[in-house]
N, C-alpha and C positions, 0 to 999 in steps of 0.2 A: 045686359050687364047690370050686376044685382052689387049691392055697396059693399062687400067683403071683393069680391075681384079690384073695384076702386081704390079702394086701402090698401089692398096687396099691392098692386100697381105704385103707387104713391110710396109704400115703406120699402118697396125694393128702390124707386128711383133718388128717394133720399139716402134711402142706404148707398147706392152707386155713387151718389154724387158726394158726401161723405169718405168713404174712402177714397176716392181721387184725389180732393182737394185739401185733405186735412194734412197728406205729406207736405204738403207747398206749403201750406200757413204755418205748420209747426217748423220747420224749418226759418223760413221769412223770421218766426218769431223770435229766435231763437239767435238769431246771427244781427238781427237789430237790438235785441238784448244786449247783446255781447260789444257789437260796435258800440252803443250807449253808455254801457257802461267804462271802455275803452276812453271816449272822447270825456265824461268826467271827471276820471283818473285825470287825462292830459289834459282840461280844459282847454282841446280843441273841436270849435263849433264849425264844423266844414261838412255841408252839403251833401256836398257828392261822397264823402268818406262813408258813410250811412247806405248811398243809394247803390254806388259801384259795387262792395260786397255781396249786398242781397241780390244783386242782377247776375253777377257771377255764378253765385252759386243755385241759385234759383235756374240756369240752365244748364249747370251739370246734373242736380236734379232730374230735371226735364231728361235730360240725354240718358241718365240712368234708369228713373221711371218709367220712362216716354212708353216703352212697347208695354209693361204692365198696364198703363192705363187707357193705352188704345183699349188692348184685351179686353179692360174688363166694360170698355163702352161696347165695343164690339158684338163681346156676351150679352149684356142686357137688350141690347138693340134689335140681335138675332132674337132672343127670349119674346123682346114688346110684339115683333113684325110676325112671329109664328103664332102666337096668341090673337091675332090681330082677329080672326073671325070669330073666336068664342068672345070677344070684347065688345064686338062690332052688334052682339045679338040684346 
């Protein structure tokens, strides 16, 4: 296992893990933007108002995502485990 296989390895696993997670955070980011700026319009300071939306949508997300991002684990996983002996050398 020579250091270009290692960095290939590494820029695909950040790359995989990158698109997975970057729908969730831009989302998250974007619906607490929006509640924050909601609650300083109404200066109302409540809690849960903040955390209920983002959990909401955060699992229709998921529900919508969900089998895309199995996939694309799935892919890479098959990719690491069939590469596994030229890695192993």
């Amino acid at each position: 296992m020579n250091e270009s296989m290692v960095l290939e390895l590494a820029s695909n696993a950040m790359q995989v893990t990158l698109m997975i997670t970057l729908p969730i955070v831009a989302v998250s980011l974007i619906v607490g933007v929006l509640i924050g700026i909601f609650q300083a319009a109404t200066q109302i300071n409540e809690a849960t108002l903040s955390f209920v939306p983002k959990l909401l949508m955060l699992f229709l997300l998921l529900a919508l995502l969900g089998p895309w991002m199995l996939q694309n684990l799935t892919q890479f996983t098959h990719t690491l485990y069939s590469n596994l002996p030229a890695l192993a050398r």
